[in-house]
Structures are given as structure tokens and as C-alpha cells.
N, C-alpha and C positions, 0 to 999 in steps of 0.2 A: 577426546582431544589430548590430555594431560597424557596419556599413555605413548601417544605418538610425537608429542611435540616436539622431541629431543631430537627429529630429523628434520623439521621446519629449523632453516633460517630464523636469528634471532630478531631480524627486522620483518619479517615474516607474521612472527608467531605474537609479536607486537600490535601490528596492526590487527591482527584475528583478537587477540585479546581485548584491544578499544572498539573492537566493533563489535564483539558480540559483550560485552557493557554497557554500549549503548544500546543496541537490541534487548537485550535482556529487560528491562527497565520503560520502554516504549513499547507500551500494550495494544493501544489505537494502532498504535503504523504497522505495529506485528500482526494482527486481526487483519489489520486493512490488504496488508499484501499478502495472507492465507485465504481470503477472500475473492483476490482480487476479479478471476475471470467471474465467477459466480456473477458481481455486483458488475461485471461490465455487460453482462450476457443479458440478465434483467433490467438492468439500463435502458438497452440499445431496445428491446422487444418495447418498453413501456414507452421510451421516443419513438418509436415507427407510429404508436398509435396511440398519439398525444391526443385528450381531450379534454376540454375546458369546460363540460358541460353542467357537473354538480361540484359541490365543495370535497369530497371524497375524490374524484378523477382529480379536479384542480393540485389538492396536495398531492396524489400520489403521482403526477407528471411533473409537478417541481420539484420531487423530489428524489426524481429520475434524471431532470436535466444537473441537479447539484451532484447525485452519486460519478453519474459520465462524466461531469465536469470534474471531481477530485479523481477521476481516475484516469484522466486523462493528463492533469497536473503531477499522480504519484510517482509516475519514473521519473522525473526532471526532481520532485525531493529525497528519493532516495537518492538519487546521482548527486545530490547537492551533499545529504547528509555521510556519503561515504567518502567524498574529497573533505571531509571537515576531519580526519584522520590523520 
């Protein structure tokens, strides 16, 4: 980026700079959205065939409905955290 920046706008290359700072530094939310289809794909497969019947299915369905559920929340805090620029 440094090599090309000097044809970016300087309100441009501003905002690229605070957000890849921010990026840079947020390892969870970076993991989470290189992740992302993977953990919705195994989600949705482990919702379709939710059972509650031993303590093993028990946690691995809740913690199926928590993954869908933060990934369905992650584009509205990315949206949030890149209007915080």
C-alpha cells in the first residue's frame, strides 16, 4: 500500500490507514470474518439437526445456535465499527 499511496486521495488514504489500525490490532473479529462462511455453513447443518438428547449434542446445538447467532449480528458490527472512522 505505501508504494501506491501517493495516488490515493489524502482523505482516502486516511481513512485506509485508521482502519487497517484498527484491523490490524482486532484478532477475534479478523479470525471471525476469515471464518466467516466456514462457521455459518456448520452452524446452519448443526441447526437443521438440533438435538437435545445427551450432554455432548446439548452443548454442541447451543453452541451452534450462539455461532448463527454472532454471525448473524457480524455484518451490522462491522457496519458499525467502520462508520466509527
Amino acid at each position: 500500500m505505501v508504494k501506491y499511496s501517493r495516488n490515493i486521495p489524502k482523505l482516502f488514504r486516511r481513512a485506509f490507514r485508521k482502519l487497517r489500525s484498527s484491523y490490524e490490532w482486532s484478532g477475534l473479529l479478523r479470525t471471525w470474518i476469515a471464518s466467516y462462511m466456514d462457521l455459518c455453513i456448520c452452524g446452519f447443518v448443526q441447526i437443521y439437526s438440533l438435538k437435545f438428547d445427551s450432554a455432548t449434542r446439548t452443548i454442541s446445538s447451543i453452541i451452534a445456535i450462539i455461532v448463527v447467532g454472532l454471525n448473524l449480528i457480524l455484518p451490522y458490527l462491522q457496519e458499525f465499527t467502520s462508520k466509527s472512522i
